[in-house]
C-alpha positions as CSV (number, residue, x, y, z in Angstrom):
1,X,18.3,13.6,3.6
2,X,15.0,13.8,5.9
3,X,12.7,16.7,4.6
4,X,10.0,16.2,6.9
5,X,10.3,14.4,10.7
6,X,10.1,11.3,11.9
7,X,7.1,9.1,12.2
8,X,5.7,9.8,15.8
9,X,4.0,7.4,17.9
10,X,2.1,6.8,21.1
11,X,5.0,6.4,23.8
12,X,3.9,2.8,24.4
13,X,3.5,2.0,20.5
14,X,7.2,3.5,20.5
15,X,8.9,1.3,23.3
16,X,7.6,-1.7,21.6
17,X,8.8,-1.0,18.1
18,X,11.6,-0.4,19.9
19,X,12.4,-3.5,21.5
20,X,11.3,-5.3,18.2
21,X,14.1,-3.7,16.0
22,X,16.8,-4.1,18.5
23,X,16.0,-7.5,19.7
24,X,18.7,-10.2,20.8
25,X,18.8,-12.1,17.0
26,X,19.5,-8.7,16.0
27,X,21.5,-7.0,18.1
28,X,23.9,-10.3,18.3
29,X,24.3,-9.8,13.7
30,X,24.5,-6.4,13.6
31,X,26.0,-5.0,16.7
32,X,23.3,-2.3,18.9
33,X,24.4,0.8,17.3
34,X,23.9,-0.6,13.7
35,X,20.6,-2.0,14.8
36,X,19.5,1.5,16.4
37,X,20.6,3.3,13.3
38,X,18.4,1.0,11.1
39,X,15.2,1.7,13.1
40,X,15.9,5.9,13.1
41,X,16.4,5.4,9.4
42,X,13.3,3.2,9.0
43,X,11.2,6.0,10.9
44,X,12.5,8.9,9.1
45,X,11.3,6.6,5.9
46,X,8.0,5.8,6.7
47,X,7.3,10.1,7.0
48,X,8.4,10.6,3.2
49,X,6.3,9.0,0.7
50,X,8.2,6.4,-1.9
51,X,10.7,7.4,-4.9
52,X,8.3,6.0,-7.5
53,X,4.7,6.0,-8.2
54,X,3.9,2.7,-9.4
55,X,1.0,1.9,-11.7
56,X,-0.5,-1.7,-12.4
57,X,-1.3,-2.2,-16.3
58,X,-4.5,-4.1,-17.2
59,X,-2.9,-6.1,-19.6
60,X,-6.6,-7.7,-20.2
61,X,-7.2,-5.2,-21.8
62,X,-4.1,-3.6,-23.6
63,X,-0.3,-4.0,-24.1
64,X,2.0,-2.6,-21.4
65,X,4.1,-0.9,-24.2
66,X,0.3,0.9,-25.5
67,X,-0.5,2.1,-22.5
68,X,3.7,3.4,-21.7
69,X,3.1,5.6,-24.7
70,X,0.2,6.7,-23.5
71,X,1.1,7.3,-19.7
72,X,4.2,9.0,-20.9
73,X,2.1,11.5,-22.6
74,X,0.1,12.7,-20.1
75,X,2.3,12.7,-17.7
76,X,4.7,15.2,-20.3
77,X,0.9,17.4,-20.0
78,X,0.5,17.3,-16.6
79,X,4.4,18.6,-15.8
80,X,4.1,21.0,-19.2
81,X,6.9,19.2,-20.7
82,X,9.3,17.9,-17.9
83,X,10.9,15.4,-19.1
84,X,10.0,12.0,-16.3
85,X,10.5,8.5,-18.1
86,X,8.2,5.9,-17.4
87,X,9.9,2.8,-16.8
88,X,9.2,-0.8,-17.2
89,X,10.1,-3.2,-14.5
90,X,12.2,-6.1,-15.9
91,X,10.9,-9.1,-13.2
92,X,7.0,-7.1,-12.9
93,X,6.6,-7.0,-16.6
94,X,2.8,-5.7,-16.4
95,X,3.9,-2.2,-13.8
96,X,5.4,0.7,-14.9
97,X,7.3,3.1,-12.7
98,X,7.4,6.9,-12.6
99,X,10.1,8.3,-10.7
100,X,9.1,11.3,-7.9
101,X,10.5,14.7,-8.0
102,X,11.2,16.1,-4.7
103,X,11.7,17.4,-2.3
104,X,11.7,20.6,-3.8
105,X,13.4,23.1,-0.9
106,X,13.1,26.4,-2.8
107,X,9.4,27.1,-3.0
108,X,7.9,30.2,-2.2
109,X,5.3,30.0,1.0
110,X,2.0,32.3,-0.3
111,X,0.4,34.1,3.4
112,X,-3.2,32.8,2.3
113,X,-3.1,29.2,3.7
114,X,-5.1,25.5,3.7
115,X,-5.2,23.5,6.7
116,X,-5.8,19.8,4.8
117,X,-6.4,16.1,7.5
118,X,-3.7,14.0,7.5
119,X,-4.7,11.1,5.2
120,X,-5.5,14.1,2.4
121,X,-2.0,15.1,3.0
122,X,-0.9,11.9,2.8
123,X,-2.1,11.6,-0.6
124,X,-1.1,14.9,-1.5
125,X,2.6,13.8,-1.4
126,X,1.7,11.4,-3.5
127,X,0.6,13.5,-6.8
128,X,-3.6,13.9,-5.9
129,X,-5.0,17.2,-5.4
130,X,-7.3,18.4,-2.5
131,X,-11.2,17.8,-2.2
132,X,-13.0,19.6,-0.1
133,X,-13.6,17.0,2.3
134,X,-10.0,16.6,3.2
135,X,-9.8,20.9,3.9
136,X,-10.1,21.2,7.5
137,X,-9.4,25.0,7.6
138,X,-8.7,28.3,5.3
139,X,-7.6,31.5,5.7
140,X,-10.1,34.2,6.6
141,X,-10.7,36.1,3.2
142,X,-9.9,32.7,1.0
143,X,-11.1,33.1,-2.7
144,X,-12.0,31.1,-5.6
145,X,-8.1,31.8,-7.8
146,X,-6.0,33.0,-5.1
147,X,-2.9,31.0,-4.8
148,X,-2.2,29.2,-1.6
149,X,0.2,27.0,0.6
150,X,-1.1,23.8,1.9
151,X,-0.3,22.3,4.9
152,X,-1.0,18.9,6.6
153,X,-2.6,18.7,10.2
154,X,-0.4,15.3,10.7
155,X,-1.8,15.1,14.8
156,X,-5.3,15.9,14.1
157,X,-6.0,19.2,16.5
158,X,-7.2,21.5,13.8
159,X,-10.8,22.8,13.9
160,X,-13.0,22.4,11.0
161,X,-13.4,25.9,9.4
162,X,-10.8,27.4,11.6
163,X,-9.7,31.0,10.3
164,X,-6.5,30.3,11.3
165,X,-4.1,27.4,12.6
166,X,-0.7,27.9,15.1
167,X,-0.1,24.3,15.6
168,X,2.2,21.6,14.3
169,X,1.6,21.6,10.3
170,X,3.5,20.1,8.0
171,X,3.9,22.3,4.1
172,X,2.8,20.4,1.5
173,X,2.9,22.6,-1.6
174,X,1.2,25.6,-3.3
175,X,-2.0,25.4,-5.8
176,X,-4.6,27.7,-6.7
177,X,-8.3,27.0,-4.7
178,X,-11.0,26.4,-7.1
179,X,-13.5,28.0,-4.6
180,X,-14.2,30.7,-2.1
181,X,-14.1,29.9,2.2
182,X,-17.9,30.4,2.1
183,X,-18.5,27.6,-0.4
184,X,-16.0,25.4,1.3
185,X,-17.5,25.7,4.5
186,X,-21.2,26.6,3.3
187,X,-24.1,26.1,5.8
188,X,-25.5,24.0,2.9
189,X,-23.8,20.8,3.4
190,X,-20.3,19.6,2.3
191,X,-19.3,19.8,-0.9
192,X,-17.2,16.6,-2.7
193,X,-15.3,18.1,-6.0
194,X,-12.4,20.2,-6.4
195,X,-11.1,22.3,-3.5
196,X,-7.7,23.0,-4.9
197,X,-5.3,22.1,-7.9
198,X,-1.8,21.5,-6.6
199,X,0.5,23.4,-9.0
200,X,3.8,23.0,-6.9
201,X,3.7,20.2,-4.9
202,X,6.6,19.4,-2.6
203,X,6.7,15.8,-3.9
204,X,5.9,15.9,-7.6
205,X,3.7,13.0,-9.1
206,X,1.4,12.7,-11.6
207,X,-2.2,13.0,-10.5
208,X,-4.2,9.8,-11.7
209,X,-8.1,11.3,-11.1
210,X,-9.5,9.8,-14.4
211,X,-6.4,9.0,-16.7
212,X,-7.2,5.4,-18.2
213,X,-9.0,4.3,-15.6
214,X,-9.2,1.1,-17.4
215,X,-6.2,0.6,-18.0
216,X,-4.0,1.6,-15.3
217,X,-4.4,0.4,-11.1
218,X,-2.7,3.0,-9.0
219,X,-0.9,0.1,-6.8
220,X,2.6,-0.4,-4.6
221,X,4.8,-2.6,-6.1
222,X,5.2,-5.3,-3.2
223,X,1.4,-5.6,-3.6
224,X,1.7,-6.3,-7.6
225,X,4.7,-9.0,-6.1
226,X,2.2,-10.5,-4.4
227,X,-0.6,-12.1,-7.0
228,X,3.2,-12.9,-8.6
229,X,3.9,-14.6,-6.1
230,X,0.4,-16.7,-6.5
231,X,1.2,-17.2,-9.5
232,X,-2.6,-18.4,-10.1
233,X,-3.3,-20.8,-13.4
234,X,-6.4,-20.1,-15.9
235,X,-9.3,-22.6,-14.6
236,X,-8.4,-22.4,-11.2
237,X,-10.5,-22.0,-8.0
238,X,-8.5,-19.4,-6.1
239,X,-9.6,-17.1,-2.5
240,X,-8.9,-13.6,-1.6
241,X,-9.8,-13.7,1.9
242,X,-9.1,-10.4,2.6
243,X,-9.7,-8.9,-0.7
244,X,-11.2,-4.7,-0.6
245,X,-10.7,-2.7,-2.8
246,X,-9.9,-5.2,-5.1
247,X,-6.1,-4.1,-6.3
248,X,-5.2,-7.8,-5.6
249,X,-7.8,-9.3,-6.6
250,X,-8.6,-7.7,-10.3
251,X,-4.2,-8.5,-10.7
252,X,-5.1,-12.4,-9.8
253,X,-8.4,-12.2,-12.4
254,X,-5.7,-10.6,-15.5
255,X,-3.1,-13.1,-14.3
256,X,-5.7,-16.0,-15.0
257,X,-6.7,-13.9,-18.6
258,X,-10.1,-13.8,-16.5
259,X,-10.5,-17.6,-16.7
260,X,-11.4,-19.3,-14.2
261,X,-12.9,-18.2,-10.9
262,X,-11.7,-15.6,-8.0
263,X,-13.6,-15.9,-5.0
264,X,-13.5,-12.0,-2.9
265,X,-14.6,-11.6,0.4
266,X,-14.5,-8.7,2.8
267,X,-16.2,-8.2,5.7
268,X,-17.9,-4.8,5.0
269,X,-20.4,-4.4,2.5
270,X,-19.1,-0.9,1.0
271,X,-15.1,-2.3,0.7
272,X,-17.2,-5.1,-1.5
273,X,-18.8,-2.7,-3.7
274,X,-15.6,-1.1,-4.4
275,X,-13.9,-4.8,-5.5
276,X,-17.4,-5.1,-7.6
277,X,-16.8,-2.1,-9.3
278,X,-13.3,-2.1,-9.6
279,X,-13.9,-5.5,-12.1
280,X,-16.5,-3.9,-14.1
281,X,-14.2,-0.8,-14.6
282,X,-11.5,-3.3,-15.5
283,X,-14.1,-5.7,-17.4
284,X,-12.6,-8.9,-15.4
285,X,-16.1,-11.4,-15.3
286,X,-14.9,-14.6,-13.2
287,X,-14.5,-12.0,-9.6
288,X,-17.4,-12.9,-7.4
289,X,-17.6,-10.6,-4.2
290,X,-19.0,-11.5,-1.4
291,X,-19.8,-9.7,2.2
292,X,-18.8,-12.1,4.7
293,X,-16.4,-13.0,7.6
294,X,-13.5,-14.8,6.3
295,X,-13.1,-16.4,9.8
296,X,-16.3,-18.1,9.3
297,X,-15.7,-18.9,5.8
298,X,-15.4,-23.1,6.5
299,X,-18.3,-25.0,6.5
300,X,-18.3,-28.5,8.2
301,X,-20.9,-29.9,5.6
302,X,-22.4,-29.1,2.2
303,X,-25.0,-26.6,1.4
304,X,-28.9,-27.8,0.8
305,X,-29.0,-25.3,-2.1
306,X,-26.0,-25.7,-4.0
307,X,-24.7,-21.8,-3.1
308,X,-21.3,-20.4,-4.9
309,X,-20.7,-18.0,-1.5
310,X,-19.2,-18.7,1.6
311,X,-19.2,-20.8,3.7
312,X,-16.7,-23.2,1.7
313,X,-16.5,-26.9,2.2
314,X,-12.5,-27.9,3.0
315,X,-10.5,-28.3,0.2
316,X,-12.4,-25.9,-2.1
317,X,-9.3,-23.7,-3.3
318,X,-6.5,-24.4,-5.6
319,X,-4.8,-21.3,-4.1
320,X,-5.5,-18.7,-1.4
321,X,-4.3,-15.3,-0.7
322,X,-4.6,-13.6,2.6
323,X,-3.5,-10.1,2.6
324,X,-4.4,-9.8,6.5
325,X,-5.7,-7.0,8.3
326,X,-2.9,-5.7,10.0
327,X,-1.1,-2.9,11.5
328,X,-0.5,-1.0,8.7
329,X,2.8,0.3,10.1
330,X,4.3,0.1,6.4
331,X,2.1,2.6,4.5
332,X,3.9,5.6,3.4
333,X,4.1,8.5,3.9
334,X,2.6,8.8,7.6
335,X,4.1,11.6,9.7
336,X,2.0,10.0,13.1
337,X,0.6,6.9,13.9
338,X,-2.4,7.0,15.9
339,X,-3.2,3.6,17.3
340,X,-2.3,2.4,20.9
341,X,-0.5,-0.7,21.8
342,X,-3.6,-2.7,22.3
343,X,-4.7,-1.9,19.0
344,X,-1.8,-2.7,17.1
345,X,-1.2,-5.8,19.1
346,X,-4.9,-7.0,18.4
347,X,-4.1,-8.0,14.7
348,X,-2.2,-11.6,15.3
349,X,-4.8,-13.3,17.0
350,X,-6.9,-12.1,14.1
351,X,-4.8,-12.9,11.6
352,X,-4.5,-16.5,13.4
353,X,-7.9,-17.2,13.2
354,X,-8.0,-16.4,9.0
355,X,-4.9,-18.5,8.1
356,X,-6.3,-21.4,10.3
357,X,-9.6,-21.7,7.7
358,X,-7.0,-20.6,5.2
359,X,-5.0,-23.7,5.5
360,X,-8.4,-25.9,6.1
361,X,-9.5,-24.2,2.9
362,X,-7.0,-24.9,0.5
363,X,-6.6,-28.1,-1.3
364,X,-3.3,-30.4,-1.0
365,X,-0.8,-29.0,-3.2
366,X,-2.5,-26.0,-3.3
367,X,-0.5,-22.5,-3.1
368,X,-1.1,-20.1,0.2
369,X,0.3,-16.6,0.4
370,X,0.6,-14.5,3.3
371,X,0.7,-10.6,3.1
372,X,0.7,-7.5,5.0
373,X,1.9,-3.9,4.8
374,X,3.1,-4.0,8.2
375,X,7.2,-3.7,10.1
376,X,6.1,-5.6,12.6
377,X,7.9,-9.6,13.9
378,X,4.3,-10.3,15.5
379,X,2.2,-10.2,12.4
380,X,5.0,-11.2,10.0
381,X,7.8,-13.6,10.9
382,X,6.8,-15.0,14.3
383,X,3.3,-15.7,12.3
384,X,5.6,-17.9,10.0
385,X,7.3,-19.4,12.7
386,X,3.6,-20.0,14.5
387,X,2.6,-21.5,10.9
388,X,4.8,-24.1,10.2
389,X,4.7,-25.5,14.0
390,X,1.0,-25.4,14.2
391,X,0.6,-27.2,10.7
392,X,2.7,-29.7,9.8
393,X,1.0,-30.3,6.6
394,X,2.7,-26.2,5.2
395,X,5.9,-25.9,3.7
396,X,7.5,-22.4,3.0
397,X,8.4,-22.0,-0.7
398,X,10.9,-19.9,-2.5
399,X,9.3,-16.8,-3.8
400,X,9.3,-15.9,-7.9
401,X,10.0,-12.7,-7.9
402,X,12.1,-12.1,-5.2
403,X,13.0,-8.8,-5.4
404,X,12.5,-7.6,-1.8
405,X,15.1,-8.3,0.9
406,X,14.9,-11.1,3.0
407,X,13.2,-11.6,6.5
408,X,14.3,-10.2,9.7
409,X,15.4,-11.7,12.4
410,X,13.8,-12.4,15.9
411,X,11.2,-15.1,15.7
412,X,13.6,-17.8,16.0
413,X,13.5,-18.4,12.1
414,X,16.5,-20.4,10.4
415,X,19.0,-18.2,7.9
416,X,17.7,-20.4,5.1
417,X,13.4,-19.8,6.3
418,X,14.6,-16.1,6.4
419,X,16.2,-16.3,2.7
420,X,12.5,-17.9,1.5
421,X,10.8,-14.9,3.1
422,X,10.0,-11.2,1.3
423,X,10.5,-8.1,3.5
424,X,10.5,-4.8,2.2
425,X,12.5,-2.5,4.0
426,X,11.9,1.1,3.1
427,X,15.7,1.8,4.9
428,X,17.1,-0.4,2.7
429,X,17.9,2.4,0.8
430,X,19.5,5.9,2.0
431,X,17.1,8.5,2.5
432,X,17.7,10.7,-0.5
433,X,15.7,13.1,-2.8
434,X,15.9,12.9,-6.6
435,X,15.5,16.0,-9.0
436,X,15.7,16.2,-13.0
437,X,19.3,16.3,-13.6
438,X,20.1,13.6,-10.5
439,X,17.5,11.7,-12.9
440,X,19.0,12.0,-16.2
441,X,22.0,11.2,-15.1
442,X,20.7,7.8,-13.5
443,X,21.3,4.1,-14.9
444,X,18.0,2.6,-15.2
445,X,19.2,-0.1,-13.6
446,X,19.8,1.6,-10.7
447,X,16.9,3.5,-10.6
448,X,14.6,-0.1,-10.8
449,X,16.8,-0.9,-7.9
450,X,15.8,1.7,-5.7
451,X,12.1,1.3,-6.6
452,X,12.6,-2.6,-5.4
453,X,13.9,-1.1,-2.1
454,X,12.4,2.2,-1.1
455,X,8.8,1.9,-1.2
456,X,6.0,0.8,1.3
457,X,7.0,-1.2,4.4
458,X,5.5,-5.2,3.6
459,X,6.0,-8.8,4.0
460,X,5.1,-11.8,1.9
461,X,5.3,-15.9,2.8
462,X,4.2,-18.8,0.3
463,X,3.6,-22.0,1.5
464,X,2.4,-25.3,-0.2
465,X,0.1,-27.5,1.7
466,X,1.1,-30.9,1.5
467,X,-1.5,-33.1,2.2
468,X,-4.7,-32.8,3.7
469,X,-3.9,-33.4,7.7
């Protein structure tokens, strides 16, 4: 049941997705017109945004069942008293999960209209309202109260402060603007609050601006699978290589009950700011952020001055997670990718060079896990194949939880390497929308199902390093 179109791409960006989702491996399991119907299906995915907003607890700092009670009540306030539960997710016992309400077909269009970029759409469909730096045009004779239908500029060709917009816009929802054209576009600078409060959004979720921000971390669920996955110990030395804004990093800190110490690095300074102040909303102590180059994190020989920052001797880390930079092809919703080939095929030599300190980093017996939120076999399977065949000292290890599918094929993986991979494949699941009654009427069994299945494209290996070669 597709409510908006497909993800579009750049003609080349589409030929090679293409080829990579009907490749030989796959074409000889499933048969070419299975194969081609799972890639439409994935693309008419990646345009709608996931069935569930999912929210990481900060157990540090209260119980998951607290902060349920809670959540549940202000998201009864925000919906003047819809009924939406908030589940609890039987294998991720520190997320809770809030199903999404939409589409919803039957909303009136108002004639007084909001042109919004894409990335403020994006959120948009995922329960925030609109700022005024994300309004890219109004109507003519806007005003502070009128009520007004939003729409998404998904290709980017809108003018700022254009009176008016005939080109492809997707509809978003209605809210009321909280202030006039003038003032949105005022000669004095750009404002940063409020532009307008959604009251009828297409996709209905609650909005998260400043409810218990220290105790909730707006967050997908493979990416809460992930510090699982790591599984770090309190007392241990572990590495986010990769770490902004922090999500990640702050989950590995509560895992350890802030004991211990978690290394962050990104490379640019304001992404580190953001992890900093993530942990002091969070009030996690043993994160260190750092601005630096993870691909120049080793250091052949020991510091004069006894530093804590990079760069690490060898064999520093007890575990290491590198949530590489990547394509990004996974994040949902997005209506049109924008990068060209040569961009998105830039990311495995990059992501080469980090797991090659990674491994050089990490201690013998030590843990290493390998993310990204990507679709692609270049940065995600044929990186494990690449792995294990450049260092024999890595071993791929089951993964606790496993509640993702398993990997695809194409990079000459075996069936049992695939089955000790996580993929999440958003068109694992049919395309369908959910409203209240489908959502009474639903088995919460089935409905923590779907979460598992249709959220954000990602990928996730572990391996254990064993010995120091």
């Amino acid at each position: 049941m597709s409510f908006f179109p497909k993800i579009s791409f750049q003609r080349e960006v589409e030929e090679y997705l293409s080829k990579v989702f009907q490749n030989n491996e796959l074409i000889t399991t499933l048969g070419p017109q299975e194969a081609g119907n799972k890639y439409q299906s994935l693309l008419s995915h990646l345009s709608h945004p996931p069935s569930f907003t999912t929210v990481r607890v900060n157990t540090h700092l209260a119980s998951v069942k607290h902060v349920k009670k809670l959540l549940f009540e202000e998201i009864q306030k925000q919906f003047k008293g819809l009924c939406v539960p908030v589940l609890e997710h039987p294998k991720l016992q520190d997320i809770l999960l809030i199903p999404v309400i939409g589409p919803r077909r039957d909303l009136k269009k108002h004639a007084s209209e909001v042109i919004v970029g894409a990335q403020c759409g994006y959120a948009v469909l995922r329960g925030a309202h609109v700022y005024v730096p994300g309004i890219v045009s109004t109507s003519r004779f806007l005003k502070a109260g009128d009520l007004v239908s939003v729409y998404s500029d998904t290709e980017g060709k809108c003018k700022r402060g254009a009176k008016e917009f005939e080109g492809v816009k997707v509809f978003l929802g209605n809210g009321i603007s909280e202030l006039s054209r003038s003032e949105i576009f005022g000669s004095s600078g750009p404002l940063k609050g409020l532009g307008i409060r959604m009251i009828e959004p297409v996709y209905l979720s609650p909005s998260f601006d400043n409810v218990l921000p220290s105790h909730l971390f707006l967050q997908n669920l493979p990416s809460v699978v992930v510090s699982h996955i790591l599984n770090p110990q309190p007392g241990e030395k572990i590495l986010d290589m990769c770490a902004a804004p922090g999500g990640k990093t702050t989950h590995v800190a509560t895992l350890m009950h802030d004991q211990g110490e978690v290394i962050a690095m990104d490379r640019i300074a304001n992404k580190v700011k953001k992890i900093k102040q993530n942990a002091e909303l969070l009030q996690l102590n043993c994160i260190k952020a750092f601005c630096y180059d993870g691909t120049k994190a080793l250091s052949v020989e020991k510091s004069e001055d006894e530093q804590e920052g990079p760069p690490f001797l060898p064999e520093s880390f007890d575990r290491i997670l590198l949530d590489a930079p990547c394509s990004g092809m996974g994040q949902r919703p997005n209506m049109a990718y924008s990068s060209t080939l040569k961009e998105v095929t830039s990311y495995q030599p990059l992501q080469r060079k980090l797991f090659t300190v990674a491994v050089k980093l990490l201690k013998p017996g030590g843990v290493l896990v390998y993310s990204t939120c990507t679709i692609t076999l270049s940065e995600n399977e044929e990186q494990v194949a690449w792995a294990l065949k450049r260092f024999p000292c890595l071993q791929l290890h089951p993964q606790e939880p496993h509640v993702g599918g398993e990997g695809m094929k194409g990079a000459g993986l075996s069936l049992d390497q695939l089955k000790l991979l996580q993929r999440f494949d958003p068109s694992a699941v049919t395309l369908q929308g959910m409203d209240i009654n489908s959502l009474q009427d639903s088995r919460e069994d089935d409905l923590i199902s779907l979460a598992n299945k249709d959220c954000i494209g990602f990928f996730i290996a572990k391996f254990i390093k064993s010995n120091s070669k």
